[in-house]
Predicted model as a PDB file, atoms N, CA, C, CB and O in Angstrom, pLDDT in the B-factor column:
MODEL        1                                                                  
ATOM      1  N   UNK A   1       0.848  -1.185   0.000  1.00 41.00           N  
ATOM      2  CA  UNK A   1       0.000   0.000   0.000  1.00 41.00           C  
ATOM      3  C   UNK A   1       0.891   1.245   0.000  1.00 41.00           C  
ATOM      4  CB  UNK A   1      -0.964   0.000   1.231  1.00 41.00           C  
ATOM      5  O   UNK A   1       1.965   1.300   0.599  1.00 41.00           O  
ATOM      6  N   UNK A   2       0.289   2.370  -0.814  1.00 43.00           N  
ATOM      7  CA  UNK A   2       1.606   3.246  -0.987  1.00 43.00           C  
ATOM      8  C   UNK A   2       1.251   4.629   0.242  1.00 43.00           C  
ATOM      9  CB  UNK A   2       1.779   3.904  -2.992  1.00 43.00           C  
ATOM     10  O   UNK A   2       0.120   4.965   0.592  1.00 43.00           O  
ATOM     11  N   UNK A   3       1.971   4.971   0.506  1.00 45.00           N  
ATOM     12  CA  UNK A   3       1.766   5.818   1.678  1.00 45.00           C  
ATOM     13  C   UNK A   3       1.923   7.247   1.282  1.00 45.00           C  
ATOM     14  CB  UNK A   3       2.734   5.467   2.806  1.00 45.00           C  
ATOM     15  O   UNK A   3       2.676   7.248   0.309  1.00 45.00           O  
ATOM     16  N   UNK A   4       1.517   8.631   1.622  1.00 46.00           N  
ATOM     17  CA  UNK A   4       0.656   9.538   1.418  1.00 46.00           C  
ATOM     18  C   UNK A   4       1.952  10.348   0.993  1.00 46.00           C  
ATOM     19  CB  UNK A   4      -0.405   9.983   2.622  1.00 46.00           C  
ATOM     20  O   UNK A   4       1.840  11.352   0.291  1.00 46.00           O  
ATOM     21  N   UNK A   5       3.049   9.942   1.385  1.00 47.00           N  
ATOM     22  CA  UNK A   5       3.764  11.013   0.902  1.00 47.00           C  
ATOM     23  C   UNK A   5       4.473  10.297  -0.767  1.00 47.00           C  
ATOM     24  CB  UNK A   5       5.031  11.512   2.270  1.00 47.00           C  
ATOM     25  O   UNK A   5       5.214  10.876  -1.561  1.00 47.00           O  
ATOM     26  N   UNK A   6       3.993   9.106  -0.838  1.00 49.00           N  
ATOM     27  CA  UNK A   6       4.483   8.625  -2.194  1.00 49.00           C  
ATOM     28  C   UNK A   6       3.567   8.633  -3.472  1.00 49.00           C  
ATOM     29  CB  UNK A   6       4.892   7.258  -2.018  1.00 49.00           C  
ATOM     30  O   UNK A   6       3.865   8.580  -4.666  1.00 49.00           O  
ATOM     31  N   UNK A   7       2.082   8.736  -2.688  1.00 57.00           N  
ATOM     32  CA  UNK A   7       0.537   9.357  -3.606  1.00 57.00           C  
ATOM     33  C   UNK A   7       1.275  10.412  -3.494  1.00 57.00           C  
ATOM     34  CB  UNK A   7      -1.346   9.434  -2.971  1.00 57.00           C  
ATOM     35  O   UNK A   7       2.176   9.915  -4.170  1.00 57.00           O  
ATOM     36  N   UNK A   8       1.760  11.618  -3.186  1.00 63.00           N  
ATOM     37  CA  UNK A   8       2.087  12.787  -2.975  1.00 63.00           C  
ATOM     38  C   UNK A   8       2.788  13.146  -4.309  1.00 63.00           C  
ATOM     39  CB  UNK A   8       2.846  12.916  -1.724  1.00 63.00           C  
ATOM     40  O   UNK A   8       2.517  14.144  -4.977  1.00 63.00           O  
ATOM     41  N   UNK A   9       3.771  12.167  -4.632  1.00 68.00           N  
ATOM     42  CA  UNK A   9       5.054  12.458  -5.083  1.00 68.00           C  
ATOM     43  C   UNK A   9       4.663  12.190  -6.830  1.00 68.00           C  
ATOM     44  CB  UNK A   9       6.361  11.359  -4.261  1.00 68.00           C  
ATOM     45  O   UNK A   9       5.084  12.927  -7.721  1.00 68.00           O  
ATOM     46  N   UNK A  10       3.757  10.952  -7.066  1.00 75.00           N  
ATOM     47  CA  UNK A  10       3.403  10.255  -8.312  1.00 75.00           C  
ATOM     48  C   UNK A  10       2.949  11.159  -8.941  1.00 75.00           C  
ATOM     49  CB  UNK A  10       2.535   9.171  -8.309  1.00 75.00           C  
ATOM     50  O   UNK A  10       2.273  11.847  -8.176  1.00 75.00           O  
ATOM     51  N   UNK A  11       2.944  11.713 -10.350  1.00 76.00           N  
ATOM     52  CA  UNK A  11       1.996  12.577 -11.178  1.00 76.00           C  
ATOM     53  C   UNK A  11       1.128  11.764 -11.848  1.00 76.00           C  
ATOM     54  CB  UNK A  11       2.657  13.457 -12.173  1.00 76.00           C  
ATOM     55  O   UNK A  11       1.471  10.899 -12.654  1.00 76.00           O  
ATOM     56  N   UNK A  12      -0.115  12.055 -11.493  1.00 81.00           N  
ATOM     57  CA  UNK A  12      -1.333  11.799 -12.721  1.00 81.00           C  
ATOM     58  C   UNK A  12      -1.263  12.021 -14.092  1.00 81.00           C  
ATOM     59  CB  UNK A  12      -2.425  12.555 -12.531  1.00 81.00           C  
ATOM     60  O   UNK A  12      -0.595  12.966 -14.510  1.00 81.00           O  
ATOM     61  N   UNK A  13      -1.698  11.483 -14.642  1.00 85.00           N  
ATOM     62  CA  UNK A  13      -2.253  11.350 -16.455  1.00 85.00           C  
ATOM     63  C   UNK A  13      -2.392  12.732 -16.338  1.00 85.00           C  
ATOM     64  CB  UNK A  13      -3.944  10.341 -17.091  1.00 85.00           C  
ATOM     65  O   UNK A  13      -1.465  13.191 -17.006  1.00 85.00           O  
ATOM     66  N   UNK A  14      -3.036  13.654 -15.860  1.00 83.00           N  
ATOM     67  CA  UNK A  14      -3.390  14.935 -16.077  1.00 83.00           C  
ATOM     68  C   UNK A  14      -2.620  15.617 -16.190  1.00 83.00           C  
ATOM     69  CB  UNK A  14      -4.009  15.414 -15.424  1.00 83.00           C  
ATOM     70  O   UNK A  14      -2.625  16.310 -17.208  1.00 83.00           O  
ATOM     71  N   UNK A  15      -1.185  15.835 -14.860  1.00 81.00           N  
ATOM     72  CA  UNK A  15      -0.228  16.812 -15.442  1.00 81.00           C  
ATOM     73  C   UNK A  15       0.913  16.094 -16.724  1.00 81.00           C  
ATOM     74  CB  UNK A  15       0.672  17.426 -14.029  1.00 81.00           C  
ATOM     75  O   UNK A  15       1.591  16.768 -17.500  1.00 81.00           O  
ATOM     76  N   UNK A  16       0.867  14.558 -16.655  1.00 83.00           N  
ATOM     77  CA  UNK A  16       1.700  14.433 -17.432  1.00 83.00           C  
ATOM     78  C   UNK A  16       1.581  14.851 -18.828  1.00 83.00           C  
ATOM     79  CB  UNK A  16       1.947  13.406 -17.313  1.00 83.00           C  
ATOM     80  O   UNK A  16       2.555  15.124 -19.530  1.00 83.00           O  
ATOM     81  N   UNK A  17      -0.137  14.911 -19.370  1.00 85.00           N  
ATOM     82  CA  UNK A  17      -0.151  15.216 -20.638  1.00 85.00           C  
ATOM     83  C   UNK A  17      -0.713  16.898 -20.643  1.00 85.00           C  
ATOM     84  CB  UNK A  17      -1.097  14.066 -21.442  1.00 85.00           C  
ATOM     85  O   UNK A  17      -0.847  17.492 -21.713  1.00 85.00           O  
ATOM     86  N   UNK A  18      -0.958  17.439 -19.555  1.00 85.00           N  
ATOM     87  CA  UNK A  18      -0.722  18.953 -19.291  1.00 85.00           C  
ATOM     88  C   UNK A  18       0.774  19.508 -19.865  1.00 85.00           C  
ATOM     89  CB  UNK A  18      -0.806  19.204 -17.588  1.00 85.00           C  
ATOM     90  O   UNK A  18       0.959  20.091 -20.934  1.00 85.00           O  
ATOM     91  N   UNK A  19       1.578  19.229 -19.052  1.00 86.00           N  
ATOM     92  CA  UNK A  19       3.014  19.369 -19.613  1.00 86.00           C  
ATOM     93  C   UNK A  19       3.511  19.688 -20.635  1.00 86.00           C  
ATOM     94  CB  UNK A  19       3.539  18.582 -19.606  1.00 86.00           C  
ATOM     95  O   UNK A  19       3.991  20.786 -20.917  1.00 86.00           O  
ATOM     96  N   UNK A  20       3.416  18.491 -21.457  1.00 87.00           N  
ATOM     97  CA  UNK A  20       3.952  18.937 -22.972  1.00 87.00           C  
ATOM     98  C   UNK A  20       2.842  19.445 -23.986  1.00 87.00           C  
ATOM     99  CB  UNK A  20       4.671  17.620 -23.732  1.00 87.00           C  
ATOM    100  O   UNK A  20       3.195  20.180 -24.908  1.00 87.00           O  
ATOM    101  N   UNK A  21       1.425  19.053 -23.839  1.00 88.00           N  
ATOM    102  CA  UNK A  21       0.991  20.271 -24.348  1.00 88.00           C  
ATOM    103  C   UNK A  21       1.212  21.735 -23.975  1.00 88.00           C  
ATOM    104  CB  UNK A  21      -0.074  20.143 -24.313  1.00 88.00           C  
ATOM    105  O   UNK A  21       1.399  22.235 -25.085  1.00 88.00           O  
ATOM    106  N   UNK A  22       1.244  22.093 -23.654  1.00 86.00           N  
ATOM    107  CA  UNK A  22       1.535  23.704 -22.929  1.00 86.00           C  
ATOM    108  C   UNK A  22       3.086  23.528 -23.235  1.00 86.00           C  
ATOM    109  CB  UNK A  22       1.074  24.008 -20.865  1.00 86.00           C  
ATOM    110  O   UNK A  22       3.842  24.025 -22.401  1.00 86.00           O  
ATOM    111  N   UNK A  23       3.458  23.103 -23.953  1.00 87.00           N  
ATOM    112  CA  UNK A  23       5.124  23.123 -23.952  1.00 87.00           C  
ATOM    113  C   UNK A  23       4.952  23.293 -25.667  1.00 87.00           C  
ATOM    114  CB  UNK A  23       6.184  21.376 -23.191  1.00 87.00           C  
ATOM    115  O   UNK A  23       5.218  24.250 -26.394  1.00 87.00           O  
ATOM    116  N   UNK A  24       4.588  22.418 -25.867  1.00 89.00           N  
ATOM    117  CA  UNK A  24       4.694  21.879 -27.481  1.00 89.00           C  
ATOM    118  C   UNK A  24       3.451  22.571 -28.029  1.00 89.00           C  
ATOM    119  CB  UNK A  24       4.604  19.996 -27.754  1.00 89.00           C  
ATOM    120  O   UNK A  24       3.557  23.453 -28.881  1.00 89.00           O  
ATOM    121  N   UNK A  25       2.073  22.111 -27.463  1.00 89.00           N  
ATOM    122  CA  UNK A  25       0.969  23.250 -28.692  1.00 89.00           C  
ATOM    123  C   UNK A  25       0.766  24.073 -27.994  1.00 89.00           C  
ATOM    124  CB  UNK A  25      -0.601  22.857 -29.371  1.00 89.00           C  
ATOM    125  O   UNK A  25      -0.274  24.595 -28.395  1.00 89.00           O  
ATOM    126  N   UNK A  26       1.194  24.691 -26.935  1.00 87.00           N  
ATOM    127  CA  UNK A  26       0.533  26.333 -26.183  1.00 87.00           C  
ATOM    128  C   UNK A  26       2.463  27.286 -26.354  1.00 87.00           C  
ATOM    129  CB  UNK A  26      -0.304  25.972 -23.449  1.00 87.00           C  
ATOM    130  O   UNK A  26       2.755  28.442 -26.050  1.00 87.00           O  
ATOM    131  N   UNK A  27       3.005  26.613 -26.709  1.00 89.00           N  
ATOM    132  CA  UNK A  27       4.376  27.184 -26.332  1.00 89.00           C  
ATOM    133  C   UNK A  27       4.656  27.771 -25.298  1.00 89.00           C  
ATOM    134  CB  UNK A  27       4.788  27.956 -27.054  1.00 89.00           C  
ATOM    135  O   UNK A  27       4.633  29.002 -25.267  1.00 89.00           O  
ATOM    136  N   UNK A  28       4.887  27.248 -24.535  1.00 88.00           N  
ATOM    137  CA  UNK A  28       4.991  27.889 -23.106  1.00 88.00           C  
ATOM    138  C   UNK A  28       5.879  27.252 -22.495  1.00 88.00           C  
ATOM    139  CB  UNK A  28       3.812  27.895 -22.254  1.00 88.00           C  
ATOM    140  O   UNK A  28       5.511  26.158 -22.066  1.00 88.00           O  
ATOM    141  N   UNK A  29       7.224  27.628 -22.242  1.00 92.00           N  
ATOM    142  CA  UNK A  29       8.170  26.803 -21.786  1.00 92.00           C  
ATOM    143  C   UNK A  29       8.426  26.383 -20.413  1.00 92.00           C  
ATOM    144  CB  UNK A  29       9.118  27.250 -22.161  1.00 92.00           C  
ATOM    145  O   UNK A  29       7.745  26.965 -19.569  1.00 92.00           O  
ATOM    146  N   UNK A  30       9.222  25.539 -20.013  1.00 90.00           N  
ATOM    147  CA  UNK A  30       9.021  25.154 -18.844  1.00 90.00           C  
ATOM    148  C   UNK A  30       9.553  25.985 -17.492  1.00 90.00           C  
ATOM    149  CB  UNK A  30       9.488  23.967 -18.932  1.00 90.00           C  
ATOM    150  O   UNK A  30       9.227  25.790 -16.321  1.00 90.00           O  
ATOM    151  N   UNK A  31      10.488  26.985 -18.046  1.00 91.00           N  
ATOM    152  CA  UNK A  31      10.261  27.848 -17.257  1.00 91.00           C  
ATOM    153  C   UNK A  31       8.736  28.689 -16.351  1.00 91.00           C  
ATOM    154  CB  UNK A  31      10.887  28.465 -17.954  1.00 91.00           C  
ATOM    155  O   UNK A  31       8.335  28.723 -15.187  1.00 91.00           O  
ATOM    156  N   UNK A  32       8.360  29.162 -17.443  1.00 91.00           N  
ATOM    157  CA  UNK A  32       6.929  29.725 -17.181  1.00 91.00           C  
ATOM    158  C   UNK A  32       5.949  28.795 -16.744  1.00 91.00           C  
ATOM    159  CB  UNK A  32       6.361  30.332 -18.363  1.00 91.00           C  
ATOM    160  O   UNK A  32       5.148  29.228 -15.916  1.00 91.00           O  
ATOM    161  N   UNK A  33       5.831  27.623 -17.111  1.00 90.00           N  
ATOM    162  CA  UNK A  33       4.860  26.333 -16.225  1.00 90.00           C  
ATOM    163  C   UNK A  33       5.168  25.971 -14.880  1.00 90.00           C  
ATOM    164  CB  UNK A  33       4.966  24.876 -16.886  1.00 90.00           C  
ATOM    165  O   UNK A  33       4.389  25.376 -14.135  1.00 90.00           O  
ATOM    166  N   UNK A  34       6.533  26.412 -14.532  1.00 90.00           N  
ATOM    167  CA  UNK A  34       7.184  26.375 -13.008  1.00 90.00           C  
ATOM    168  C   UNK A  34       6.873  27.710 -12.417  1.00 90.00           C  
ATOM    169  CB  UNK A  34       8.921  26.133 -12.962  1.00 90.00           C  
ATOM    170  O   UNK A  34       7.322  27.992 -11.306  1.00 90.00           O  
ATOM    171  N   UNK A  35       6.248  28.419 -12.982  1.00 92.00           N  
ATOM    172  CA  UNK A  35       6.061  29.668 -12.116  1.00 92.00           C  
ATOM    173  C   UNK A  35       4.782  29.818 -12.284  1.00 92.00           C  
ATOM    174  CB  UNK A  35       6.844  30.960 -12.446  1.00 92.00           C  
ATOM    175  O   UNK A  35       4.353  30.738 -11.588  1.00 92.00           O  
ATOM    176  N   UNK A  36       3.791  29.169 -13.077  1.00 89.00           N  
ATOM    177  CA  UNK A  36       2.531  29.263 -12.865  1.00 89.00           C  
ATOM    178  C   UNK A  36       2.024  27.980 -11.557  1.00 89.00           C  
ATOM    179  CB  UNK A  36       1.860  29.112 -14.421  1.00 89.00           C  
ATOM    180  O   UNK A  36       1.032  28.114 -10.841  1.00 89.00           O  
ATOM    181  N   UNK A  37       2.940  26.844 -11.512  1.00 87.00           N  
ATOM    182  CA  UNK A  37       2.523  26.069 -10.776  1.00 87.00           C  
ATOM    183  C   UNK A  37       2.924  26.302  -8.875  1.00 87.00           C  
ATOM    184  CB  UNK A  37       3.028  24.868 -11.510  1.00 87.00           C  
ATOM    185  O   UNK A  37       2.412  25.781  -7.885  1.00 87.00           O  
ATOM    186  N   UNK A  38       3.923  27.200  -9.006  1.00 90.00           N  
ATOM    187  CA  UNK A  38       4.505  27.749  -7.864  1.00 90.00           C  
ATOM    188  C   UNK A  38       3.272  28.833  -7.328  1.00 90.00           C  
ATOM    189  CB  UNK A  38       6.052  28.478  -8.267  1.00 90.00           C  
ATOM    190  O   UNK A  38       2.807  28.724  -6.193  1.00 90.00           O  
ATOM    191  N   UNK A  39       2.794  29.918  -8.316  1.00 90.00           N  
ATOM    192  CA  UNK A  39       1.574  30.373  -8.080  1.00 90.00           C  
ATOM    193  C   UNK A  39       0.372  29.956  -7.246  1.00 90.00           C  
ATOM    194  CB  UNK A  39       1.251  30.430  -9.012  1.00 90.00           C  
ATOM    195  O   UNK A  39      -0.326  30.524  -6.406  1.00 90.00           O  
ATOM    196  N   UNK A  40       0.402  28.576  -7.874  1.00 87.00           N  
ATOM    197  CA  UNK A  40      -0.545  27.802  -7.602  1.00 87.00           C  
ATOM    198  C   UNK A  40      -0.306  26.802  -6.135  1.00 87.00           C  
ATOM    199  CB  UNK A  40      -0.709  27.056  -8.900  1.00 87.00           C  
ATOM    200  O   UNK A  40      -1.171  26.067  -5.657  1.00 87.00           O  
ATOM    201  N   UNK A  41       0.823  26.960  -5.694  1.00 88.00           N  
ATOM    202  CA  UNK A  41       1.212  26.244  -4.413  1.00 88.00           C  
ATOM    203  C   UNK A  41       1.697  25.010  -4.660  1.00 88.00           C  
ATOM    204  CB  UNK A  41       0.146  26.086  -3.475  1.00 88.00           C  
ATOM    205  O   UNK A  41       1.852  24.335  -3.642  1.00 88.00           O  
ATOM    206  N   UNK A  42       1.951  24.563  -5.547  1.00 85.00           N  
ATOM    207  CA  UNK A  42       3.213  23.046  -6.239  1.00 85.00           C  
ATOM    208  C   UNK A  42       4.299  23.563  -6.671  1.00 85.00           C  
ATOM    209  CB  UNK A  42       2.753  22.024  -7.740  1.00 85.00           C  
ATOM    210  O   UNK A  42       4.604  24.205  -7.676  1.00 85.00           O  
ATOM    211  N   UNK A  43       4.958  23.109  -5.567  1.00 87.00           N  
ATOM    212  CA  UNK A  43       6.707  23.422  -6.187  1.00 87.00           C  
ATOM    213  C   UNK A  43       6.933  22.441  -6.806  1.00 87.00           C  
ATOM    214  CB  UNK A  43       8.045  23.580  -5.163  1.00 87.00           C  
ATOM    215  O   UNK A  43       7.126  21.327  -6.320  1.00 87.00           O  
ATOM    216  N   UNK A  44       6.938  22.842  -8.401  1.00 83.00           N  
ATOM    217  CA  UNK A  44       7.800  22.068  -9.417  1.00 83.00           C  
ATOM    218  C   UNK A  44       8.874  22.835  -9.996  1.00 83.00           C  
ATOM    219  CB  UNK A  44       6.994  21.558 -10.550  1.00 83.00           C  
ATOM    220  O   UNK A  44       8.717  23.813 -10.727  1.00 83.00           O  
ATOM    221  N   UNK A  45      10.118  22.273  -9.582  1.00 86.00           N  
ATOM    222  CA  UNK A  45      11.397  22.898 -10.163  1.00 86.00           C  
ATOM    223  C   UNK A  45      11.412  22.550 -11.778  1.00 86.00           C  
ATOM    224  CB  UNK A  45      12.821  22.241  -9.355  1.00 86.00           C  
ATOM    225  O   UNK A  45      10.930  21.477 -12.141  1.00 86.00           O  
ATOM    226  N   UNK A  46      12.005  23.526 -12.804  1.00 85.00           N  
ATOM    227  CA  UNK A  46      12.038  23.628 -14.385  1.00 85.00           C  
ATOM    228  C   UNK A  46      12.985  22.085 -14.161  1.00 85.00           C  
ATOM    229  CB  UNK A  46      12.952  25.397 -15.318  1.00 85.00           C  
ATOM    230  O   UNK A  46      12.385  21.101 -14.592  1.00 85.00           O  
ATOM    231  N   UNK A  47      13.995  21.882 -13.710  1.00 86.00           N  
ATOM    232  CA  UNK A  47      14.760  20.386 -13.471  1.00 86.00           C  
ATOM    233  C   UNK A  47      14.048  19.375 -13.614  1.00 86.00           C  
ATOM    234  CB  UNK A  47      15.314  20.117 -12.187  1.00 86.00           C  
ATOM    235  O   UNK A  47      14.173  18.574 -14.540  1.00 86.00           O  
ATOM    236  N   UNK A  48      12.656  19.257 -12.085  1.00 83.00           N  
ATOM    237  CA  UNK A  48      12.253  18.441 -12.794  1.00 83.00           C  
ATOM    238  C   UNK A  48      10.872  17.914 -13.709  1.00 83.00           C  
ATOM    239  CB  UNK A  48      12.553  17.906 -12.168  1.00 83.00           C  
ATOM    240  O   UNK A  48      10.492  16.789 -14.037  1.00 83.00           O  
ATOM    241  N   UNK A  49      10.355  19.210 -13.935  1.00 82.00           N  
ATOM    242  CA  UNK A  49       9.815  19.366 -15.375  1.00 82.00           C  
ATOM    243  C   UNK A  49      10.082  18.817 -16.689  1.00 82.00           C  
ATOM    244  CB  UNK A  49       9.943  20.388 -15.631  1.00 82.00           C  
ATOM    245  O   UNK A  49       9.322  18.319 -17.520  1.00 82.00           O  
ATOM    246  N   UNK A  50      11.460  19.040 -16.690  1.00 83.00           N  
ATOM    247  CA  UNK A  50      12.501  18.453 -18.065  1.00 83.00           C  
ATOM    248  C   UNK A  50      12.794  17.182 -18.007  1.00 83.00           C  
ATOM    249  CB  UNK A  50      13.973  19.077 -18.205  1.00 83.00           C  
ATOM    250  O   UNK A  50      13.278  16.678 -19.021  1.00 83.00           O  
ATOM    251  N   UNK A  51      12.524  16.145 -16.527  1.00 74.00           N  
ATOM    252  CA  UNK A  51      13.116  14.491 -16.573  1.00 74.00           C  
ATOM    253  C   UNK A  51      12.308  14.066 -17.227  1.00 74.00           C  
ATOM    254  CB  UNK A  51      13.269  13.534 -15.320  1.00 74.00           C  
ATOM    255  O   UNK A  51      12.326  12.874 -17.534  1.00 74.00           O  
TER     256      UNK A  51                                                      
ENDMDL                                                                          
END                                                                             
């Protein structure tokens, strides 16, 4: 059973194919998707955005 900080950690289908659309058909690089999501209270570093 996976424990709350490892549900925590996993990304959903949602941001994974969020991501590169907004990368690839919204052009919006991953800089700027790390500062809209920081906005939003998810620290995602551009690092690991790009793995």
């Amino acid at each position: 059973m996976a424990t709350a900080s490892t549900e925590r950690s996993r990304p959903r289908a949602v941001l994974l194919t969020h991501l590169p659309v907004n990368k690839y058909a919204g052009h919006l690089p991953l800089c700027c998707q790390s500062q809209t999501f920081n906005r939003d209270g998810i620290n995602l570093e551009r690092s690991t955005l790009a793995d």
